[in-house]
C-alpha positions in Angstrom: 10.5 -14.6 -10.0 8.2 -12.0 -11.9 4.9 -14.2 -10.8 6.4 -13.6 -7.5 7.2 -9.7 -7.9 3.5 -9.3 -9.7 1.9 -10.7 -7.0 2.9 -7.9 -4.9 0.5 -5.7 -6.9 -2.4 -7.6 -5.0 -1.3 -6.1 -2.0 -1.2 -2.4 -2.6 -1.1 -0.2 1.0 -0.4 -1.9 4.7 2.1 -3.2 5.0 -0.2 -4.1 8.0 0.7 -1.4 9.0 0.7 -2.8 12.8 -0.2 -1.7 16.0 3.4 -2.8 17.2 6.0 -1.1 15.5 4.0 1.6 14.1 1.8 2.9 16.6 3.6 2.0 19.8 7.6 1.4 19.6 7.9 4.5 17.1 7.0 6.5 13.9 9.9 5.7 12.0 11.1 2.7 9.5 10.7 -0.7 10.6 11.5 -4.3 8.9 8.5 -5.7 7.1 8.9 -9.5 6.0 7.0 -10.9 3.0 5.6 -14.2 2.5 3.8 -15.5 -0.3 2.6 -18.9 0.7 1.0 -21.8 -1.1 0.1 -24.8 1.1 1.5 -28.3 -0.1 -0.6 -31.0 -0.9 -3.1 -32.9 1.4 -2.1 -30.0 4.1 -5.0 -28.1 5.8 -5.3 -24.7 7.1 -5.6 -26.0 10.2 -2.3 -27.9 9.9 -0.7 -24.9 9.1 -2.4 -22.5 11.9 -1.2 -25.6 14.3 2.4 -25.0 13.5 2.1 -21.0 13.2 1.1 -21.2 17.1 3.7 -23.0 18.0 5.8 -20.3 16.0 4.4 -17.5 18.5 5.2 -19.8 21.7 8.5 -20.3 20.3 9.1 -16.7 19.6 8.0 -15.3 22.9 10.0 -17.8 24.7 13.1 -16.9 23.0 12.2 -12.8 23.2 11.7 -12.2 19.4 8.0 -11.5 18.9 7.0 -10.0 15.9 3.4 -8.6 14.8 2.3 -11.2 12.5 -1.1 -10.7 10.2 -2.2 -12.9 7.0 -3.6 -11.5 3.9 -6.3 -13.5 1.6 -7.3 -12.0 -1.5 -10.4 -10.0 -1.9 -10.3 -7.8 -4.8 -6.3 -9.1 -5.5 -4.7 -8.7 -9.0 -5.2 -10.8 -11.9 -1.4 -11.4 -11.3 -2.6 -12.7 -7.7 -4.8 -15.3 -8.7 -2.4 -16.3 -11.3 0.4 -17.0 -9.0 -1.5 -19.7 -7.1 -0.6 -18.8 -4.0 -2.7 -19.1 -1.2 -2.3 -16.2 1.5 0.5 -13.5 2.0 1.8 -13.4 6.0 3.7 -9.7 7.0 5.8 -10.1 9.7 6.7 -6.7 11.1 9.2 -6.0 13.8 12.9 -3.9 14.1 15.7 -4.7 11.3 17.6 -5.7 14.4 14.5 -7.9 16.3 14.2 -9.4 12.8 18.2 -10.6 12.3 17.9 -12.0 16.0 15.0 -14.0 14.9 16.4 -15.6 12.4 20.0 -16.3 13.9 17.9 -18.2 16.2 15.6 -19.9 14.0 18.1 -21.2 11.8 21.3 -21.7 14.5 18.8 -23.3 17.1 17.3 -26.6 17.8 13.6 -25.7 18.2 14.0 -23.2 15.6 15.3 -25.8 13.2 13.2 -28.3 14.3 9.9 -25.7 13.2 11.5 -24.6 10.3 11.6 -28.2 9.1 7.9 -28.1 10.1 7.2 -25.2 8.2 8.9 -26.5 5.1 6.7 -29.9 5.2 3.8 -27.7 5.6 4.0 -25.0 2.4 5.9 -23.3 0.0 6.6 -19.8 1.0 8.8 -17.0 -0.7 10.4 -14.9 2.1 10.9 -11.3 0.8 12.5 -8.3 2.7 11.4 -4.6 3.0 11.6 -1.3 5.1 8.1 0.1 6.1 7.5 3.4 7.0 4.4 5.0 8.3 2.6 8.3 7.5 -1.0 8.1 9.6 -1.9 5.8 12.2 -4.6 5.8 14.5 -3.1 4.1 17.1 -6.3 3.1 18.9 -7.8 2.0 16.2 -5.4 -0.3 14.8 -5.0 -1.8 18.0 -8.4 -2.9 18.3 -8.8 -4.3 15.2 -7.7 -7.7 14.4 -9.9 -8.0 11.0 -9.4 -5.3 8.8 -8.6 -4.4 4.6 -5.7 -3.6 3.5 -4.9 -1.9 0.1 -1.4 -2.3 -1.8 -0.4 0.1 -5.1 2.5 0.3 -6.2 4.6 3.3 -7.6 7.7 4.7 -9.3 9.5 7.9 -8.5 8.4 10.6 -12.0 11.7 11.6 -13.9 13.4 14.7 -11.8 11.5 13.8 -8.5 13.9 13.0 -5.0 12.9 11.0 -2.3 12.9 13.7 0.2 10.2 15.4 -2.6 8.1 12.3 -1.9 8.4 12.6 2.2 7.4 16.0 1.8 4.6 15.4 -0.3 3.9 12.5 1.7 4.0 14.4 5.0 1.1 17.2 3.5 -1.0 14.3 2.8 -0.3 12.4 6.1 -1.5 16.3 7.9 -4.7 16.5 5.6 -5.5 12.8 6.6 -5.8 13.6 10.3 -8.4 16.2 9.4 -9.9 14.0 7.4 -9.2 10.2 7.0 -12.0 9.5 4.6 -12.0 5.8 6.2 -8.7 5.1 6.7 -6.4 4.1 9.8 -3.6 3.8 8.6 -1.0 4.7 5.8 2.6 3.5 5.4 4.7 3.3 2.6 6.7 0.1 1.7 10.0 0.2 0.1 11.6 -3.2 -1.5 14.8 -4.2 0.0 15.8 -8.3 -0.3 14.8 -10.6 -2.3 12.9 -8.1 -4.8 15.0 -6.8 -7.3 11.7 -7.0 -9.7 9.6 -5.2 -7.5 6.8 -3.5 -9.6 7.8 -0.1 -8.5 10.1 2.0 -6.3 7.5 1.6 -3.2 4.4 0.9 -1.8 1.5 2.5 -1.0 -0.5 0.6 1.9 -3.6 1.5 3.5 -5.5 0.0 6.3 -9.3 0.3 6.6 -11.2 -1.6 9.3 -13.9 -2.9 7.2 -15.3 -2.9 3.5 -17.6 -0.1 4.4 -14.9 2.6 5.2 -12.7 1.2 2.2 -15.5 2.5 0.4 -16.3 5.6 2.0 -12.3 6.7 0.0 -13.8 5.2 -3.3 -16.6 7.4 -2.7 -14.2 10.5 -1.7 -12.2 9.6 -4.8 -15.9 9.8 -7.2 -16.7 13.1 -5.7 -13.6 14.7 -6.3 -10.8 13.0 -5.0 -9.4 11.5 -8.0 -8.1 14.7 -9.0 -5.7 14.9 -6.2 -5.0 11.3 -7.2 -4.1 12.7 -10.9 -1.6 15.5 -9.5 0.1 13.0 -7.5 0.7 10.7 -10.4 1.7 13.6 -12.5 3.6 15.2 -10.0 5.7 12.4 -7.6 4.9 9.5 -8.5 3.3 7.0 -11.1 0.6 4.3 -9.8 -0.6 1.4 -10.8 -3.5 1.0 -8.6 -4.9 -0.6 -5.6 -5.6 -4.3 -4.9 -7.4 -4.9 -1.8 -6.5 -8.0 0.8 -8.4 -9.4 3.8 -6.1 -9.0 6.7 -6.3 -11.2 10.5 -3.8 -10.0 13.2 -2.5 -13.3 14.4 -0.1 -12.2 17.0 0.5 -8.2 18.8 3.7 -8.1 21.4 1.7 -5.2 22.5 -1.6 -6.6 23.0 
């Protein structure tokens, strides 16, 4: 299980932080589902992606579309490439959407029938979490479907409340709309099922939409920046720091 919790580090920022639930049902928490996934032997990607799209037929047809991205490592966590695992999928979608998924998926023929599918096809650890969003460019993240994605995680400094966090949060979020330094999104991801070892209280993810603008924040964060970066962890909330992901939107209810 601690491979498992560790390998969240790799993933520091997005939550993917999606064009569905975050930029067009609403601003407020959504579900985010986890899955860390190693393919089993002799099985492509190809295989896999075969079965996936029959997964998004399958979930339109029975009115429980989710937006559904998959992370590869590209400057992951030594506790990443340790783990083995192959790619990270994020499922994002309502609490309530998400329940009604899986009632069906498990209490259903054809969802059974996939599911069986799914198990032949990899190992993947399911993990549950609540995602909330601080800055989104709506449009932005709507038309990208390739994009990085940065995960650190924190824990809450001795004395500090959440609602000192949202606040401190919500400045940020304000500064970041004058200035997103190459971001287009921002969302904080907070552990829920299945990861009682997470590696910190929350999540930080942030979305770039290419290598380029992630690097136009490192280069905020030389000139300056980092300072900012040092109150926070001083202040709110210690870090561990990011790992970056390659993210693909596979599937938008909204687009």
């Amino acid at each position: 299980m601690k491979k498992i919790i560790l390998i969240l580090l790799t993933f520091i920022l997005t939550y993917s932080v999606s064009g569905n639930s975050l930029a067009d049902d609403h601003m407020g928490p959504s579900n985010l589902q986890i899955q860390l996934c190693k393919l089993n032997e002799g099985v492509t990607m190809s295989d896999y992606d075969s079965m996936v799209n029959e997964y998004f037929k399958w979930a339109k047809k029975n009115d429980v579309e989710v937006f559904f991205a998959r992370q590869t490592p590209l400057y992951p966590q030594n506790s990443f490439i340790r783990s083995g695992y192959d790619f990270v999928e994020l499922l994002n979608t309502s609490h309530i959407n998400s329940g009604i998924g899986w009632d069906k998926w498990l209490g259903t023929k054809s969802g059974q029938k996939l599911n069986e599918k799914w198990q032949k096809l990899a190992n993947c650890e399911v993990k549950m979490s609540a995602v909330v969003p601080n800055y989104l460019n709506e449009k932005a993240l709507a038309e990208d479907n390739d994009r990085i994605v940065s995960w650190n995680w924190c824990s809450l400094n001795d004395g500090v409340s959440y609602e000192d966090l949202l606040e401190e949060h919500a400045k940020r979020a304000a500064d970041l709309k004058e200035n997103p330094r190459g971001l287009i999104g921002w969302a904080n991801v907070y552990p829920r099922i299945g990861m009682e070892e997470a590696p910190g209280d929350f999540a930080h993810l942030a979305v770039y939409p290419d290598i380029e603008s992630a690097q136009i924040y490192q280069q905020d964060q030389s000139d300056g920046g980092w300072k900012s970066y040092r109150d926070y962890n001083q202040n709110f909330a210690t870090c561990l720091g990011d790992g970056f992901m390659i993210e693909k939107v596979l599937n938008d209810p909204n687009n």
